[in-house]
C-alpha positions as CSV (number, residue, x, y, z in Angstrom):
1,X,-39.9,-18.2,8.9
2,X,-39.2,-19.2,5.5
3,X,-36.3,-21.7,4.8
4,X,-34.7,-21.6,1.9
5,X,-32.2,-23.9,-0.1
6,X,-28.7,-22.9,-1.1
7,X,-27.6,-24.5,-4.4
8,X,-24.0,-24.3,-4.6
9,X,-22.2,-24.4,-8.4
10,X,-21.0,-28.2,-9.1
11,X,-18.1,-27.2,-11.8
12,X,-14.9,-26.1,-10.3
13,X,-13.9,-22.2,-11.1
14,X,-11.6,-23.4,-13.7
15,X,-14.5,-25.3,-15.2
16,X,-16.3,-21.7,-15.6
17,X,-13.3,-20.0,-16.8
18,X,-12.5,-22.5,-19.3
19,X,-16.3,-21.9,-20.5
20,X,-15.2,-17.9,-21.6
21,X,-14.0,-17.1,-25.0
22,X,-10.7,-17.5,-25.4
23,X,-10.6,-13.8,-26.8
24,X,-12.2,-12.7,-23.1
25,X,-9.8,-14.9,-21.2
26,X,-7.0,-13.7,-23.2
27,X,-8.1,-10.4,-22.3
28,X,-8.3,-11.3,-18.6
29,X,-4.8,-12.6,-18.3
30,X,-3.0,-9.0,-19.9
31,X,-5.1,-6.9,-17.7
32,X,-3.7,-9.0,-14.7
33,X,-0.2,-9.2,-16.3
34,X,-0.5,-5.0,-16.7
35,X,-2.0,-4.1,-13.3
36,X,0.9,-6.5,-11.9
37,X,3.6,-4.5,-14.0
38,X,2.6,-1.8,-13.0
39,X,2.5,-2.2,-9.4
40,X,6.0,-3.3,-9.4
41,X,7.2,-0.6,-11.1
42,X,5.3,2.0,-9.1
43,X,6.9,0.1,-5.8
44,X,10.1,0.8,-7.4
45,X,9.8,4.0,-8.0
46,X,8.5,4.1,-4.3
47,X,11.6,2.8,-3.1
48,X,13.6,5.2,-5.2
49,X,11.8,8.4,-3.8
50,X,11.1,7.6,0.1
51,X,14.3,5.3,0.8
52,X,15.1,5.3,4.2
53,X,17.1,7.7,6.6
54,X,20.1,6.3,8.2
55,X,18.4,7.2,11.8
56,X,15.0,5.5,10.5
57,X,16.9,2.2,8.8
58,X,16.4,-1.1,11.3
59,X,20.0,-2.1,9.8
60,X,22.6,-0.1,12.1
């Protein structure tokens, strides 16, 4: 059986992602900020269109 060695990364993650182009990074961070935007508004329109019955609300 053949044994082999695992060589794990020394820099931290934020070592690596420091190492990008800032252009890239930049890029990175508005695609988050956009798929996060966007979530939150389709949750709201969510809550808009299914909101609770009165019979299915925990509140009574």
């Amino acid at each position: 059986m053949a044994r082999y060695a695992i060589h794990l990364n020394p820099r931290p993650v934020l070592t690596g992602c420091s190492a990008l182009p800032a252009r890239t990074r930049l890029r990175i961070s508005l695609g988050l900020c956009v798929i996060g935007a966007a979530g939150i508004a389709i949750s709201d329109y969510l809550e808009k269109e299914m909101s609770p019955t009165p019979e299915n609300s925990i509140q009574k």
